[in-house]
Structure formats: C-alpha cells, structure tokens
N, C-alpha and C positions, 0 to 999 in steps of 0.2 A: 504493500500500500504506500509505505512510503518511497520507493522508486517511481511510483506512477506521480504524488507529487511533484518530485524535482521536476519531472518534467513539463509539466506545467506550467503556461505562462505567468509574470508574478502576478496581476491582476485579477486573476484566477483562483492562485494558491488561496488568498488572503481569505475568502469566502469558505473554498471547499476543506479548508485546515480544520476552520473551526466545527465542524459537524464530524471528526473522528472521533471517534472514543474507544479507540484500540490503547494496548498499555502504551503504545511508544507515541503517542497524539503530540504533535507538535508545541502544543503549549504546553507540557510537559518539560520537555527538555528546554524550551525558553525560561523556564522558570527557575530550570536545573541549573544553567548556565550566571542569570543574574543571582542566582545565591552564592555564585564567587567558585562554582567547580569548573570554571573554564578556567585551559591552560593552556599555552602553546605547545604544549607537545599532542593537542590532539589532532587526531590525521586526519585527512580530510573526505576518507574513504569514510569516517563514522559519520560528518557533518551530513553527508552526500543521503546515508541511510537516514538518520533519525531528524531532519533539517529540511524545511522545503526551501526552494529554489533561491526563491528571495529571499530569503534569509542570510542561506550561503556564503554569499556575497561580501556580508558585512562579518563573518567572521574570520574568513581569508583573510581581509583587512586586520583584523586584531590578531591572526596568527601570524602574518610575517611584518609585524611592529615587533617595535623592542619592549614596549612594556605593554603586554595583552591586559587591561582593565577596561573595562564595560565605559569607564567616563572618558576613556579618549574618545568616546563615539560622540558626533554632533546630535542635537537636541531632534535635529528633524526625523532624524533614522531612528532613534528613537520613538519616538511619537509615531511615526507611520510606518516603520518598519515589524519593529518588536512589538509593541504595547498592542496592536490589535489581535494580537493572539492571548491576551488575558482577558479574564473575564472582571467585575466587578470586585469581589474579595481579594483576588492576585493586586489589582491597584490599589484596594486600599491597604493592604500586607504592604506592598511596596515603597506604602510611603512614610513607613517606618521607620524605611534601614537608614535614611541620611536627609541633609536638608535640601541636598539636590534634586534627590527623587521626593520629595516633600513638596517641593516649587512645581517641577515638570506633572506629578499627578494632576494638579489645580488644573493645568491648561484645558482651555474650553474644549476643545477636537479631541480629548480623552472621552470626555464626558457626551457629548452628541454621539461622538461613534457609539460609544456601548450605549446611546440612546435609541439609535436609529435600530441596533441588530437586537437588541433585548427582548427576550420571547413570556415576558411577565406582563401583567397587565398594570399599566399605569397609572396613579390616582391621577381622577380630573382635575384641568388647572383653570384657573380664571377665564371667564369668555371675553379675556382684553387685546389686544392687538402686543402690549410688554411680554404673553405670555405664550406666545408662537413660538415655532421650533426656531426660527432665526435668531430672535431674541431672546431667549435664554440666558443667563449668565453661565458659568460653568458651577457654581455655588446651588442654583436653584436646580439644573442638569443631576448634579450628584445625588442633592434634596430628593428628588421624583427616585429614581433609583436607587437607593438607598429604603426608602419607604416602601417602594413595591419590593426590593426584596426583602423586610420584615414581614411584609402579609403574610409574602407566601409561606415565609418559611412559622409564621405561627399560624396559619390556616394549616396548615399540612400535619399539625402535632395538638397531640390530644391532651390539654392543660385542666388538670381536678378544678382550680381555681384562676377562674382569669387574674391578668395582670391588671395593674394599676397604673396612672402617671400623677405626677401629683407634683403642682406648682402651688408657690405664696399668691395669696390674693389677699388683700386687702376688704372684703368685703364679704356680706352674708349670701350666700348663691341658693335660690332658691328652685331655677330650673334653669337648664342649658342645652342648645342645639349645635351642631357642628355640620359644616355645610359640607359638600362632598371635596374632596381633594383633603381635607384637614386644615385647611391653611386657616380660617379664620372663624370663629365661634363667638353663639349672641349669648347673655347671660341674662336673667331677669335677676336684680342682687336688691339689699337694702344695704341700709348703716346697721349694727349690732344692735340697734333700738327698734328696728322693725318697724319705722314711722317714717321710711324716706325711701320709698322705694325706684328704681331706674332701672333702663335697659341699657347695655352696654356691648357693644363690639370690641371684640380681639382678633388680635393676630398670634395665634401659635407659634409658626414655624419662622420670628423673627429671629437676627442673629443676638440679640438682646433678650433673647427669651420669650413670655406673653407680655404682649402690651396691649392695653387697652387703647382704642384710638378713637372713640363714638362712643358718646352717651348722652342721652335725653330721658328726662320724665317722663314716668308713668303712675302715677300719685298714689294706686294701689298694687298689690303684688301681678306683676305678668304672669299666667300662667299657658296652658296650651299651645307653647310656640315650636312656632315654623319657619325655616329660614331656606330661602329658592335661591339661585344666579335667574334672574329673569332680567328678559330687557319691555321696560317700560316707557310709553311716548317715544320711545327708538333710544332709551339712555338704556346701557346693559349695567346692570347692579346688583345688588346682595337686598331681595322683598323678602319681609320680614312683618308677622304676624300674630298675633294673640291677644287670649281676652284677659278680663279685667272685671273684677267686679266693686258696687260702689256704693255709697246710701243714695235713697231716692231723694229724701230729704237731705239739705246738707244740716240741718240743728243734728242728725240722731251721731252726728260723726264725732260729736264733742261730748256723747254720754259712757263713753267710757268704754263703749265695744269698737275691739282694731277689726276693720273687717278683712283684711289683710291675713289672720292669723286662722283664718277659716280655710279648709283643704278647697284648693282648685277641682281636686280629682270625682267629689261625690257631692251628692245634693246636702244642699244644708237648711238649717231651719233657725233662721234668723230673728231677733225679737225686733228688728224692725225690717220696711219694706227696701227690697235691694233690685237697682238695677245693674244688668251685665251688657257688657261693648266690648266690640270685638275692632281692635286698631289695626290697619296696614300701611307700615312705614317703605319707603327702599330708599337706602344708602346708593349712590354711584359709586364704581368702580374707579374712575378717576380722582375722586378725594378720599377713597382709601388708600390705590397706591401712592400717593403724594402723600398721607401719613407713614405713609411704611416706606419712606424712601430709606436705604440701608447706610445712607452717607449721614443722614439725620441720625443723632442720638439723642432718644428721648427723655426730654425734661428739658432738655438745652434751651438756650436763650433763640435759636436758631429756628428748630421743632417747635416753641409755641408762637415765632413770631408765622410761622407756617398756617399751623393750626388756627389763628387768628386770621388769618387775609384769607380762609376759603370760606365758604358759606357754610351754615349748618347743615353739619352732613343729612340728616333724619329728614325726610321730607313725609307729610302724611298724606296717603294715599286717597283713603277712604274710613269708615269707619259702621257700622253699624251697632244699634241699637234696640234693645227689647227692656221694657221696663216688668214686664209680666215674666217671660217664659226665659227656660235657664239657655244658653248656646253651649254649642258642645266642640265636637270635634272639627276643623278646619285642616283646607288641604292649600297648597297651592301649586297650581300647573295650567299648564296650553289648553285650551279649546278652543279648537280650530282657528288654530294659529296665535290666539289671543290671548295675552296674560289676566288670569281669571284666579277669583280667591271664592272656595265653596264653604258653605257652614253649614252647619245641623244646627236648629234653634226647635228644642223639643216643644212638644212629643212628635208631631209628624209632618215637619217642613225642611228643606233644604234650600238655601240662599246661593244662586250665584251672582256675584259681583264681577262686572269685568272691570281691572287697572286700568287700562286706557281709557277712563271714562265711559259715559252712558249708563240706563238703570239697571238697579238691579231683577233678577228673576226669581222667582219662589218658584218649589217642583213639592207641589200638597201631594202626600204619600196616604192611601183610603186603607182604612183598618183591614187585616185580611182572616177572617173569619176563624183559618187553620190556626192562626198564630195567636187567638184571644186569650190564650189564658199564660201566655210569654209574656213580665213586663219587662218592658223598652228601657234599656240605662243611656 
C-alpha cells in the first residue's frame, strides 16, 4: 500500500494518506519522526516504504544536511507539507513540545484545513457574515473543533452522572437558555433580595471567560424562556421570549406578597387577582458582536465608552396579555417563511403572533369527547 503511495502524485497523496488505517499509515511515522527519532542515518529505501511521495522530499533535505533537526525546515513545509497529515489531538500534542511549534499550531491554515476535512458535526455559529468560513479567526476555527470533538467523544460514553461547568456569577439565576452553537446564553436573575428582577445576555465562549453584555428589566421573575437566531424586519438576531407574571392591581404589590416567589412551573392560587404577559424582545447581532469585540477588555474605560454610543440593545417586539387565563408554553420559529412566536393561553386557545408585524391569530381547540375525563396542565 505504501508503494502504491509514492507513486502518486503529491496533490493526490495529501487526501488519499489520510483515509489508511493500516499499522504503517502515514501519519504514523510523521508523528514518529517529529518526536525526534529521525536520524541521518536512515536510508532512504525505508522513507520510500513507510513515506508518501511528498513527503520524501523534505526529508532527503534533512538527511544530507549537516545537522538533521525538524526546525531547519521552513514554516511553509511545515504547514503544508507535514501538519496535514495530523489530525486535531496530534496539533494540539504538538504544541506542547516548544514555543515554536506553540506559535506555528495558532496559524489560521492549520485550523481551516482540519476544518474543511473534519468528518464530526459542527456546533452552529452565528447567522453573521464575521462568522463564515473566510472569516474565521484561527482562535474561533480551533473553538468549533475542539467543541465538536468533546461531543462526540462524551456522546459516545456512557457517564452514571453527567458532568457539570460551573462559573462565578454574581447574581440569583432563576432560569437559563442556551442558544444553539453554545456561544451565548439568556438568564432570567435577580439581586439576592428577590425584589429586582432582569434578563441578561452572555457570552460563554469569550476569551475573558462569561461576560454578561445585555440586560434590561423585567420587574417580575422571567420564566418560560426561549431564545431563536431569527432574522427580524430583515435584522438577523438573538429573539428572545417569556412570560411574566404581575398584580392586577398595583396597591396589592405593597401588601406584602412577592409574586415573584410563586413557581412559574404550576398553577397557583393567589390571594389576590394576577395578570400574566408574555414579552418578545431581539437583541441584533451586530451590537452583540461589537460587545464581544476580543480587542475590548471588559470593564475598560474603552468597553463602556463602546457600550454607551450603541443603542439599547433589547428592542420589544410584541407582547401579549390575559388578565383572566394563565399562558403556558411558547415556541419560536418560521411559518412560512415568517418569524412567528406561538403561545398556549389555557385551557383551549393557541396565539400566533407574527415579528414582522401585523395581528395576531387565535387557533380555538373544541373539547374532544374521548379525552373528557384527561385534565389539561
């Protein structure tokens, strides 16, 4: 097999290398070689067997030099020669051994390559033009890879108890969503007094760690949320949804019951009358990535003077209201073509609202005989 390599032209080699998985596989002995057991006295009859074509080449070159080491080779032979016969772990292994191979792993054409061949599925990234394969950095390239090879490799093993992550926050978190890709999560929190409650945007996977970058009031606890990439009026963003519950009256709000401290999750039985609303905000894309610029370090005189010249980022959508009946579950997604927010407002109605403006729809669901003695949560 490896004779039929060599022959091969090197254009060729580079692709059909990587799909052997016989013991003598070319990236094997690549591997073999930069952990320093290359020597000059190997002949060049073994290069020939265990070596594809283009490869060859560059170690002639270090066998008849006077001092055979892997850093007389220039950075490009490297980079285009060698390295695309490793896989993800062999670069990051490699960039262990020294500060040279520490620098040269960073390079962006490492990280696209093993981006472009990588047979794992990718978390989704932002629907922004910054987050196309062109523009990539080679920081967020690694990011993406690095994270789809955690999935797979903890999707594929059977854990008694899941894992945890667990960052400082400052604040009481009462419910949280995570959008798809991981990158950025809404929180519904208060203060430790439970009288000040907000919603709040993060960014995860910043190089500073979570940073909160968006927050606006919601005067009682969020509960039910939902968080879409949807593009709205033609702005693509981060829509964001949930309800809220309130007094009807505002006198009964100053007698002493927090209605806050009441579960979101089950009907309640309140000693005074309560209205529930259900809010939709979306954040833009463009003034999130302009808080998460990675040159910006947050708290700086620099970041708030940022923060301050864009507009508030929370824009309110829509909002609906039932001063009688409780609302329930909300979704949001396309219909027909249209960014649209659905609700349950029991016991047998469903709300659609479409974002781009215009009214809303009710869909009256009629009792079904088979099912009367099932009640409805």
């Amino acid at each position: 097999m490896s004779d039929q390599i060599g022959m091969l032209p090197a254009s060729n080699t580079r692709v059909t290398s990587r799909r052997i998985r016989s013991p003598w596989t070319s990236r094997r002995n690549i591997l073999h070689i930069l952990d320093g057991d290359f020597r000059r006295n190997v002949s060049l009859n073994m290069l020939k067997r265990l070596l594809p074509w283009s490869v060859q080449s560059v170690f002639r070159f270090l066998a008849s030099s006077k001092e055979s080491s892997i850093s007389k080779l220039p950075d490009e032979i490297l980079l285009n020669v060698l390295f695309p016969y490793l896989d993800l772990l062999d670069i990051l292994s490699l960039r262990k051994v020294c500060k040279w191979f520490y620098h040269l792993t960073h390079h962006a054409v490492v990280w696209k390559r093993l981006l472009r061949s990588s047979p794992l599925s990718l978390p989704p990234l932002p629907p922004t033009s910054r987050h196309t394969f062109e523009n990539l950095t080679a920081i967020e390239a690694e990011a993406l890879l690095v994270r789809a090879q955690s999935l797979d490799r903890n999707w594929s093993k059977n854990y008694s108890s899941p894992e945890t992550w667990s960052f400082a926050f400052e604040y009481r978190v009462a419910e949280m969503t995570v959008l798809p890709g991981c990158r950025y999560m809404v929180a519904s929190i208060s203060d430790f007094t439970r009288t000040k409650w907000d919603l709040m945007l993060c960014v995860l996977d910043s190089r500073y760690g979570v940073i909160p970058i968006a927050r606006t009031s919601t005067k009682t606890k969020a509960f039910g949320l939902r968080a879409r990439y949807l593009t709205v009026k033609g702005v693509p963003g981060v829509t964001i949804a949930f309800v809220r519950r309130d007094w009807v009256h505002r006198k009964d709000g100053k007698k002493g019951v927090n209605i806050s401290d009441f579960s979101g999750e089950h009907v309640i039985d309140t000693p005074y009358p309560v209205k529930h609303e259900c809010l939709v905000y979306h954040v833009t894309l463009d003034s999130i990535e302009a808080l998460n610029d990675p040159l910006l370090v947050p708290g700086s005189q620099q970041y708030i003077k940022r923060a301050q010249d864009l507009a508030a980022p929370f824009q309110q959508l829509c909002m609906v209201r039932s001063r009688s009946q409780r609302l329930g579950p909300l979704v949001l997604d396309h219909l027909a073509g249209e960014p649209y927010m659905s609700l349950v407002k029991y016991p047998n109605t469903i709300i659609f609202k479409p974002l781009n403006d215009g009214p809303a729809m009710t869909l009256d669901l009629l009792p079904n005989p088979a099912y009367s003695n099932i009640v409805s949560r």
